[in-house]
C-alpha positions as CSV (number, residue, x, y, z in Angstrom):
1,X,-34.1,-30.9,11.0
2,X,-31.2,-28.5,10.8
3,X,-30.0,-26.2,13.5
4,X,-31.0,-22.8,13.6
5,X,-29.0,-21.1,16.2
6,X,-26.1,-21.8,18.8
7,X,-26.6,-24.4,20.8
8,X,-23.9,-24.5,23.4
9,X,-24.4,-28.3,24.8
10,X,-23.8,-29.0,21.5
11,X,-20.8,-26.8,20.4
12,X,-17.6,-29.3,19.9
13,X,-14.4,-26.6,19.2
14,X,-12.6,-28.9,17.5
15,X,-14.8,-30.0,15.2
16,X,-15.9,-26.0,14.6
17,X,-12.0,-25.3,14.1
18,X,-12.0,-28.1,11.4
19,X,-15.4,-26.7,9.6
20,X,-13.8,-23.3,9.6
21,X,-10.5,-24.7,8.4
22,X,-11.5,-26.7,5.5
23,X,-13.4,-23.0,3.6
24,X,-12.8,-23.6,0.2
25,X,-11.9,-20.1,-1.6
26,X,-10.0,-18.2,1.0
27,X,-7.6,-15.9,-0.2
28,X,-4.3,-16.6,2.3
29,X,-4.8,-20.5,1.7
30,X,-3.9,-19.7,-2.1
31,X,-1.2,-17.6,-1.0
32,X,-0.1,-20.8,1.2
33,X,-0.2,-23.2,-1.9
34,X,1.4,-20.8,-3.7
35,X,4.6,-20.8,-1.6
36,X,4.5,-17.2,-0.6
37,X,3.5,-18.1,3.2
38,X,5.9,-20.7,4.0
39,X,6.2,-22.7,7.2
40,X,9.1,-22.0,9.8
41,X,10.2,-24.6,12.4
42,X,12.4,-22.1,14.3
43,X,9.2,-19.7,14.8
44,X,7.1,-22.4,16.1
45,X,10.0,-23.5,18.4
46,X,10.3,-19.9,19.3
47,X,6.9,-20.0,20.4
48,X,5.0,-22.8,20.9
49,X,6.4,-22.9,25.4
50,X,3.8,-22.8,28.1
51,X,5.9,-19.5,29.0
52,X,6.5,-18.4,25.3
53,X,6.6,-14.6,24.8
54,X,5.0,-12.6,21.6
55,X,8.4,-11.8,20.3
56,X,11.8,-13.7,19.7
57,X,14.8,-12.9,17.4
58,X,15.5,-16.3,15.2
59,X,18.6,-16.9,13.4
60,X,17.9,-16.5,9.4
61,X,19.8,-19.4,6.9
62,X,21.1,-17.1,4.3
63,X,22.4,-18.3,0.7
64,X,26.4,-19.3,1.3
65,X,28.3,-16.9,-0.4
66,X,32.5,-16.3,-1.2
67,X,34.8,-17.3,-3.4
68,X,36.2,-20.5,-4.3
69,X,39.6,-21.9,-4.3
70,X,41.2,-23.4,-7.4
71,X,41.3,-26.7,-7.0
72,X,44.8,-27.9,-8.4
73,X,46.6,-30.0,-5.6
74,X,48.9,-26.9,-4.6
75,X,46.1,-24.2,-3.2
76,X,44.8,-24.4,0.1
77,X,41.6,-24.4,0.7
78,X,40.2,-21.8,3.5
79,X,37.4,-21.4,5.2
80,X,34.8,-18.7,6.6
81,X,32.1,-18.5,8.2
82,X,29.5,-17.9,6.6
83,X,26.7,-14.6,7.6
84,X,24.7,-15.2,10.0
85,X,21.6,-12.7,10.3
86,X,19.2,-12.4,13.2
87,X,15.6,-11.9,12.7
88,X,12.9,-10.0,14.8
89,X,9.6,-12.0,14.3
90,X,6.4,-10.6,16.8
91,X,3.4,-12.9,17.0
92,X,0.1,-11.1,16.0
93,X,-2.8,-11.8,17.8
94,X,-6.8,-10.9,17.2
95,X,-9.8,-11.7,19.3
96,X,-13.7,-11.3,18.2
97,X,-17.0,-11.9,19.4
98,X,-20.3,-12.4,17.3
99,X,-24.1,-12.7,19.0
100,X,-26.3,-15.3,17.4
101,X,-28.3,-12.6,15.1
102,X,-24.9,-11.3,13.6
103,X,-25.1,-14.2,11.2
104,X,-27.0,-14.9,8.2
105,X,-28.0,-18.3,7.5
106,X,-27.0,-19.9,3.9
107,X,-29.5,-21.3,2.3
108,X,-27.5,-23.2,0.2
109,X,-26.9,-26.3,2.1
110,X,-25.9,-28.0,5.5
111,X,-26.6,-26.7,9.2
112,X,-26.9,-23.2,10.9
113,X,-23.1,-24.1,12.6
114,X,-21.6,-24.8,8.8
115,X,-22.9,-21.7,7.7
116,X,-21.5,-19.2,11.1
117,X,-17.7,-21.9,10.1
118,X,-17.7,-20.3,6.5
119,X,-18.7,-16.6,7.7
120,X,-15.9,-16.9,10.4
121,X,-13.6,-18.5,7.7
122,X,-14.3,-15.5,5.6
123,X,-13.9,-12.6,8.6
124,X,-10.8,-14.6,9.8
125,X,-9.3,-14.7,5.7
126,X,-10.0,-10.4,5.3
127,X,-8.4,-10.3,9.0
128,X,-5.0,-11.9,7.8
129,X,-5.0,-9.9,4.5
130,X,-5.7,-6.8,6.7
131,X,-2.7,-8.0,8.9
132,X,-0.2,-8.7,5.6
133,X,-1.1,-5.3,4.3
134,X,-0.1,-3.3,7.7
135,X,3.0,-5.2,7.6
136,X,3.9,-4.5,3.9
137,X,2.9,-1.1,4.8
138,X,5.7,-0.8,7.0
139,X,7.8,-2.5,5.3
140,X,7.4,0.1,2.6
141,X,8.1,2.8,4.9
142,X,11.1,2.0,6.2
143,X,14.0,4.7,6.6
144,X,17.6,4.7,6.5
145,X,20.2,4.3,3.5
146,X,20.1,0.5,3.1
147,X,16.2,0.2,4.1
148,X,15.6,2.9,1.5
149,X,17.3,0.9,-1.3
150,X,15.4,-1.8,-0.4
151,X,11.9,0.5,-0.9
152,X,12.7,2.1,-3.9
153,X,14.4,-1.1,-6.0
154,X,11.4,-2.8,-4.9
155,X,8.8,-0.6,-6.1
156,X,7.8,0.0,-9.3
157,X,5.9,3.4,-9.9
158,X,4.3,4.4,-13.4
159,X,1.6,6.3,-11.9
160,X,3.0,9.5,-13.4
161,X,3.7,7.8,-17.2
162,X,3.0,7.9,-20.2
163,X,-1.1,6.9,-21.5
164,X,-2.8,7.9,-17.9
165,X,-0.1,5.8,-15.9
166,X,-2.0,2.7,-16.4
167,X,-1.2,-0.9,-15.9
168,X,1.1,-2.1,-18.6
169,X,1.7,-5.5,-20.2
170,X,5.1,-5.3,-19.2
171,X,4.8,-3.8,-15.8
172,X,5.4,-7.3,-14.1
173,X,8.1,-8.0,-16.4
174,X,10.2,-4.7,-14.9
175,X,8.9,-4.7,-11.5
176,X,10.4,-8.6,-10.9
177,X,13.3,-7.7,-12.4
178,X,13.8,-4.2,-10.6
179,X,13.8,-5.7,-7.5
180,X,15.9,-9.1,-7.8
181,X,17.6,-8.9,-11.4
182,X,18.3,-12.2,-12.4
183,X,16.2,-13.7,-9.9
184,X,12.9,-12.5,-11.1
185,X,10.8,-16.1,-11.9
186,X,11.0,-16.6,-8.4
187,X,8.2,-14.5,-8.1
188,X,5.0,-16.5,-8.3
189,X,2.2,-14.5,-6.8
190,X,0.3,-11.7,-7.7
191,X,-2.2,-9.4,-5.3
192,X,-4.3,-6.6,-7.1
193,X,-7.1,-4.7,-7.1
194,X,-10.0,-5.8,-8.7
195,X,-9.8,-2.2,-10.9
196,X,-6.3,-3.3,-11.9
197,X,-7.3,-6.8,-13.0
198,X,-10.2,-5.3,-15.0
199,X,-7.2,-3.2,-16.9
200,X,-5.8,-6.5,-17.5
201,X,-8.6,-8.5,-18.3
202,X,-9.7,-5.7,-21.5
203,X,-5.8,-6.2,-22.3
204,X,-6.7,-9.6,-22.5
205,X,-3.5,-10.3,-20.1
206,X,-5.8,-12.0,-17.4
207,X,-6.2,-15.9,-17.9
208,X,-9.1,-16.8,-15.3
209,X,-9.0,-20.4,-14.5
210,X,-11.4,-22.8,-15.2
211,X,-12.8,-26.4,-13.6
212,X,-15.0,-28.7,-15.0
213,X,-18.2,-29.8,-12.7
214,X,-19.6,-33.2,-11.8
215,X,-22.1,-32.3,-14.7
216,X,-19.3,-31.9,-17.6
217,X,-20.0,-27.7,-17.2
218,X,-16.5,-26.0,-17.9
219,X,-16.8,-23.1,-15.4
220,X,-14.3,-19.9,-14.5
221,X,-13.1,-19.6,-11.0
222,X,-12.2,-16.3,-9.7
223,X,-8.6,-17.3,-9.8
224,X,-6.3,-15.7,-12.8
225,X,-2.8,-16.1,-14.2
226,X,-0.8,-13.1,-15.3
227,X,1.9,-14.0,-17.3
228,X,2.3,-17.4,-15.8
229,X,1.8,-16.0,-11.9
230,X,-1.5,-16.9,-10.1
231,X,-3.3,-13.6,-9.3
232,X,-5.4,-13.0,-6.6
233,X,-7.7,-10.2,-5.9
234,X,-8.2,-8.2,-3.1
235,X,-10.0,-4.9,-2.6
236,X,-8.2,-4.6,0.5
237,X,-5.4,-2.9,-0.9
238,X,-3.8,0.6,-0.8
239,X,-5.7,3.2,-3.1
240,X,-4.4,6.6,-2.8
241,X,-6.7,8.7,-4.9
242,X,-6.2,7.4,-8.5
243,X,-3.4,5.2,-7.7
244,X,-3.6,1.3,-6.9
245,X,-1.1,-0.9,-5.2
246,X,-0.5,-4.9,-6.7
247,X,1.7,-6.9,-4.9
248,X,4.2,-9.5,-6.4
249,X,5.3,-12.2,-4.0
250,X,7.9,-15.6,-4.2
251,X,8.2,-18.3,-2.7
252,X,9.3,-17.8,0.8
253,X,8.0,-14.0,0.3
254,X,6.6,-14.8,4.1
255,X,7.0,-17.4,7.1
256,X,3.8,-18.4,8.5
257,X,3.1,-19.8,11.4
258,X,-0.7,-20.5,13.2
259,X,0.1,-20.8,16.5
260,X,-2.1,-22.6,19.1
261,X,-4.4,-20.7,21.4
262,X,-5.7,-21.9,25.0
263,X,-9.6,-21.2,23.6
264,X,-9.7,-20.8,19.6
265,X,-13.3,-21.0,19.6
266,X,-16.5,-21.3,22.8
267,X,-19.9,-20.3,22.9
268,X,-20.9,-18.0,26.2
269,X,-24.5,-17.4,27.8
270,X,-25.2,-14.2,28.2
271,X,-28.7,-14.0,30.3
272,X,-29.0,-10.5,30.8
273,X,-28.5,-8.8,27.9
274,X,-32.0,-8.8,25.7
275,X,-33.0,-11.4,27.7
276,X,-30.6,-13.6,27.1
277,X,-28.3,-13.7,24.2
278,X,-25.6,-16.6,22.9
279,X,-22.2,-15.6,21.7
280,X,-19.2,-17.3,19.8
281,X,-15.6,-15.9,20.9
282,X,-12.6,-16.2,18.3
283,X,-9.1,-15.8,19.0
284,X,-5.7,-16.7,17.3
285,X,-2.4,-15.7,17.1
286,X,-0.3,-15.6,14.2
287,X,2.8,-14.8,12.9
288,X,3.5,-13.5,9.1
289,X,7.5,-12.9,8.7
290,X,8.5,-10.8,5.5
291,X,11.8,-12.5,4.5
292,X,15.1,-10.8,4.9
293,X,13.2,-8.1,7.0
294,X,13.1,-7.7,10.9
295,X,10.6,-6.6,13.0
296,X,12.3,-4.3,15.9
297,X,9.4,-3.5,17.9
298,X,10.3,0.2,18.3
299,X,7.1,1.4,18.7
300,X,4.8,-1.2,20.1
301,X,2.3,-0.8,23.7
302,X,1.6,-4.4,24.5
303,X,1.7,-8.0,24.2
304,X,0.4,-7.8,20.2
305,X,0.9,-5.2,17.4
306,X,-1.9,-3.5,16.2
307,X,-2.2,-2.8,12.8
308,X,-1.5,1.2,13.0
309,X,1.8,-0.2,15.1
310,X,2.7,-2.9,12.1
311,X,2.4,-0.1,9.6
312,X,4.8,1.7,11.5
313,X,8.2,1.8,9.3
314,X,10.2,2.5,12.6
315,X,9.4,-1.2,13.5
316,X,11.2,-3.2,10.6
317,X,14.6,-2.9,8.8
318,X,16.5,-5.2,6.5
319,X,18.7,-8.0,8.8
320,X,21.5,-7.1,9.2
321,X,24.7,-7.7,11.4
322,X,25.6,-5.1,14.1
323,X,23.9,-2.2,11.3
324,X,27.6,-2.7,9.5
325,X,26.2,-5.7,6.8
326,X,23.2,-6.1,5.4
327,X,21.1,-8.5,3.6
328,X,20.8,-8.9,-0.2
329,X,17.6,-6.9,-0.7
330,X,17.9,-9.0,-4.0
331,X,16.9,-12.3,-2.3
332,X,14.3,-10.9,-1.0
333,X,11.0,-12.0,-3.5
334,X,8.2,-9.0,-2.1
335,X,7.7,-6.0,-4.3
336,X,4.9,-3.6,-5.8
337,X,3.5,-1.9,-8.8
338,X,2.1,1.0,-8.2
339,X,-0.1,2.3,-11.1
340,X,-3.4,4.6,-12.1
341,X,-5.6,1.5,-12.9
């Protein structure tokens, strides 16, 4: 007989955690096998103390750079040290409560508890997307001379071109190389609209993958390639009036880290309210670190950002050393199209 509603005697967290965590489908796990949100040791570190705060600055490992000595038995060979930039990182977190009837139950399978595991997998999957856009946001808004080179080498308008200012066949093409030059295949990610990938799918541009069932049935999964780059689509993603947002990523575009909470998931009696009502509690904290880019907390008014404060462009700017030398923007693998469908 399956289970129909919460049953708190029951309720193991960690095996809810695990149900939740092994969703198939979810956006930011593609993004992870993808490479764009990458593992970092030194935010963990940074973080993962009894007494750990929700901010640290880390030390970034930039590319070695300067010139080399000719090697011919008479030269000496000198050395410098090589750049060492610090990095803001600030650990996001998000808390949410559901009552029994705020779920639907799947009839396509397994218990009442699998089904609420896949709805919160979902909620938890549009929460981090709605967290990586307030960042980019900000990123996108930075000011000063360096942070605004940054912005505009990284963004690719054609909103106001030629044919309506649509989504071109070569628009990926220019925005990669706009923004790192040489280094453009090392972006490997693509995040659009669903009105942008229907451009692209009557361009034919849009390769949506395919998997063959247990039955021999060759099916189409709502996963696409655009000129070898997996795409992803969100409709979670800037639209100002006619004009639509994509996102290119690269490897290492973002660190990542899920950081351990005291109570990820419990039940709660409530016996009052309706005459008695069961509850599930989520919380987690999270950090997503753009690469190259700091977060200064200039305009924060507790423990965690929210998102208005994330989108704030006062918060980030390129790292730097003492504001006198700045990263490469050009190693760093985020940029956007901006386009009128």
């Amino acid at each position: 007989m399956r289970t129909t509603k919460f049953s708190a005697c029951k309720f193991n967290p960690k095996a809810f955690a695990y149900s939740v965590k092994k969703t198939k489908g979810l956006k930011a796990d593609e993004l992870i096998k993808a490479k764009a949100l990458v593992s970092n040791p030194d935010i963990r570190c940074a973080f993962s103390g009894a007494g750990s705060s929700g901010y640290s600055r880390i030390i970034m490992r930039g590319a070695l750079d300067g010139d080399a000595y000719n090697y011919d038995g008479a030269t000496d060979i000198s050395t410098a040290r090589a750049k060492v930039f610090e990095q803001g990182v600030v650990v996001v977190g998000r808390a949410k409560g559901w009552v029994e009837k705020d779920f639907v139950y799947d009839l396509g399978g397994g218990d009442f508890m699998d089904s609420v595991a896949r709805q919160v997998a979902q909620y938890k999957d549009d929460l981090d997307l709605g967290i990586l856009r307030a960042i980019l946001d900000g990123v996108f808004s930075m000011k000063g001379t360096q942070n605004e080179k940054f912005v505009t080498a990284h963004t690719y308008d054609i909103s106001g071109g030629p044919d309506g200012g649509v989504i071109t066949p070569v628009a990926l093409n220019n925005a990669a190389y706009r923004a790192c030059g040489a280094n453009k295949k090392a972006f490997t990610v693509v995040l659009m609209h669903s009105t942008i990938a229907t451009t692209l799918e009557n361009l034919n541009l849009l390769q949506f993958m395919k998997y063959t069932d247990k039955e021999g049935i060759t099916r189409e999964i709502q996963l696409g390639t655009w000129s070898g780059r997996l795409v992803i689509i969100c409709d979670d993603l800037p639209v100002d009036g006619d004009k639509y947002t994509t996102y290119i990523f690269g490897e290492g575009a973002f660190a990542y880290e899920d950081l351990p909470v005291k109570n990820a998931y419990e039940l709660a009696r409530d016996p009052k309210t309706n005459g008695g009502e069961d509850a599930l509690f989520m919380r987690q904290r999270k950090v997503f670190a753009p690469y190259g880019i700091s977060y200064e907390k200039q305009i924060q008014s507790s423990v965690s950002p929210t998102d208005d404060e994330l989108s704030e462009g006062e918060n980030w700017t390129l790292a730097n050393i003492d504001c006198d030398t700045y990263i490469d923007h050009a190693k760093i693998p985020i940029a956007r199209i901006i386009s009128n469908g």
